[in-house]
VOGU-3710 file (C-alpha; in Angstrom, 3 decimals, decimal comma):
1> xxxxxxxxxx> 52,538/-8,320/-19,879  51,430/-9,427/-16,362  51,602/-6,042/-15,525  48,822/-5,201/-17,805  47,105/-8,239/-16,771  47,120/-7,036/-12,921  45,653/-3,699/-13,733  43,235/-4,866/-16,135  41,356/-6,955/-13,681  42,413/-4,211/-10,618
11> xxxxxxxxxx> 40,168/-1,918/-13,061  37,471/-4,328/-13,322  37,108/-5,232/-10,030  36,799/-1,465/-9,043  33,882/-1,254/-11,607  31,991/-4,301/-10,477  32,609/-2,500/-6,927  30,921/1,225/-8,009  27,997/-0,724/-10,022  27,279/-2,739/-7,197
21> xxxxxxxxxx> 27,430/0,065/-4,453  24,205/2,006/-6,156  21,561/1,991/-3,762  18,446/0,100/-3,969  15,251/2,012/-5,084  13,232/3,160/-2,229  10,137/3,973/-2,664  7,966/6,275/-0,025  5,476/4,614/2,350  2,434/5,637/4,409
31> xxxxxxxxxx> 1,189/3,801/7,303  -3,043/3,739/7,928  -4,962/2,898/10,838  -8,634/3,171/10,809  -11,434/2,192/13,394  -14,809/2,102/14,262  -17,066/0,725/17,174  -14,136/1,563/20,146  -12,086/-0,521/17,803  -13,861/-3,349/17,547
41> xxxxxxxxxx> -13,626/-2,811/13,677  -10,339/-1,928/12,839  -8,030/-1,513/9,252  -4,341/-1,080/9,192  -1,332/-1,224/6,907  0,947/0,517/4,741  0,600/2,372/1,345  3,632/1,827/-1,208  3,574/4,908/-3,406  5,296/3,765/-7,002
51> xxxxxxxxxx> 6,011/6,155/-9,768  1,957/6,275/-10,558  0,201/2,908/-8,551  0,044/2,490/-5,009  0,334/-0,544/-3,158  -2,452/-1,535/-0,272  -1,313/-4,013/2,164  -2,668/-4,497/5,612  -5,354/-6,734/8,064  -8,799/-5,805/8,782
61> xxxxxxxxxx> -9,862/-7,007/11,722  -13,426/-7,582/13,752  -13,329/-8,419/17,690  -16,916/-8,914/18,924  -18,377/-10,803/16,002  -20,659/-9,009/14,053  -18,392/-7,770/10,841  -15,846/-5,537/9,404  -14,801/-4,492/6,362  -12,729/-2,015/4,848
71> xxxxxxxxxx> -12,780/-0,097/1,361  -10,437/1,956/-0,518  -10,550/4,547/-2,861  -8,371/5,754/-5,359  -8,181/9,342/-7,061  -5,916/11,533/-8,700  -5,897/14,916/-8,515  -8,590/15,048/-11,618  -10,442/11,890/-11,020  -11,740/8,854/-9,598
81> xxxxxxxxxx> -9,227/5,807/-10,371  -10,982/2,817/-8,864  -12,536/1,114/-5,246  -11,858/-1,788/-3,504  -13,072/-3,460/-0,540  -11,851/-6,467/1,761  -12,635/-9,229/2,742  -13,378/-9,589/-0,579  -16,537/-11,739/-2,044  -19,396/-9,284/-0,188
91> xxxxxxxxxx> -18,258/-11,307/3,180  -17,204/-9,031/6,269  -14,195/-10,212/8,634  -16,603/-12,015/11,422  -14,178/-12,156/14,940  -10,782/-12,321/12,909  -8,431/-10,719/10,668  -7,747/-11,048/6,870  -4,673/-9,622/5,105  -4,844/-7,882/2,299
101> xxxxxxxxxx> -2,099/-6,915/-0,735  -3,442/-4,893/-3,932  -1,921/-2,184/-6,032  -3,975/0,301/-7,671  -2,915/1,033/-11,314  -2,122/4,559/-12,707  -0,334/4,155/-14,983  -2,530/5,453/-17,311  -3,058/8,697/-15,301  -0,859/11,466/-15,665
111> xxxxxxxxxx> 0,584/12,076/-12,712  -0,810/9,064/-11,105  -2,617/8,666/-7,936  -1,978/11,351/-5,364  -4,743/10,247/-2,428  -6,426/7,187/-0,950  -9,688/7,352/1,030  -10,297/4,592/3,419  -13,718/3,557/5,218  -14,645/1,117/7,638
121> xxxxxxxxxx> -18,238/-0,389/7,904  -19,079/-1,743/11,369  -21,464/-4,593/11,067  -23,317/-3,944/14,085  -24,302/-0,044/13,696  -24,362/-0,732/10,083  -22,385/2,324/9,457  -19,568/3,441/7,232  -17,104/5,262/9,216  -14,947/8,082/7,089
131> xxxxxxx> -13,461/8,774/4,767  -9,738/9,228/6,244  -7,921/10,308/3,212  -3,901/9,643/2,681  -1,925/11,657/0,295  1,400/10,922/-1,600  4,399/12,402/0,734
//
């Protein structure tokens, strides 16, 4: 009977082992950089790309004072899927940098999103730069 006993929890250990030994889900990323103004106005981050969402996290930042601020597009392959912009409440970034963390749904897209667009408005020239378009690896 101890026998059993051994080899019943040598056989359960080695399943705990091979269920805990599956790697984590990784999903793929895209870095973004973006500037205007000799980069005075700047965005940067990364893009998470999820089964159909992507994730937008990043800093826009203004040196010189007179306003950044960033906004995002998101489209699949068919259509438009939403916009964004940061700072958010109409405000630009005035001589600092805000941080920024969103995810655009598509879930409801077949497919999902596929591409972002990014612009950056410089405050002083009041000018959008772009778009600079990213595209899920």
């Amino acid at each position: 009977m101890r026998f059993k006993r051994i080899g019943t929890t040598l056989a359960s250990a080695a399943a705990v082992t091979v269920l805990s030994a599956s790697p984590a889900l990784a999903y793929p990323s895209t870095p973004f950089a973006v500037s205007s103004g000799l980069g005075a106005h700047s965005a940067s981050g990364n893009l998470t790309w999820f089964n159909r969402s992507v994730q937008v996290q990043g800093k826009v930042t203004d040196v010189g004072g007179a306003g950044t601020r960033v906004h995002f597009s998101a489209y699949t392959p068919t259509s438009w899927v939403g916009s964004q912009a940061r700072p958010t409440g109409g405000l630009p970034a005035v001589n600092e940098s805000v941080s920024y963390n969103f995810t655009f749904d598509g879930s409801a897209y077949s497919g999902g999103i596929t591409e972002i667009a990014v612009w950056i408005y410089n405050a002083h020239s009041q000018t959008w730069s772009g778009p600079t378009s990213y595209y899920r690896p």
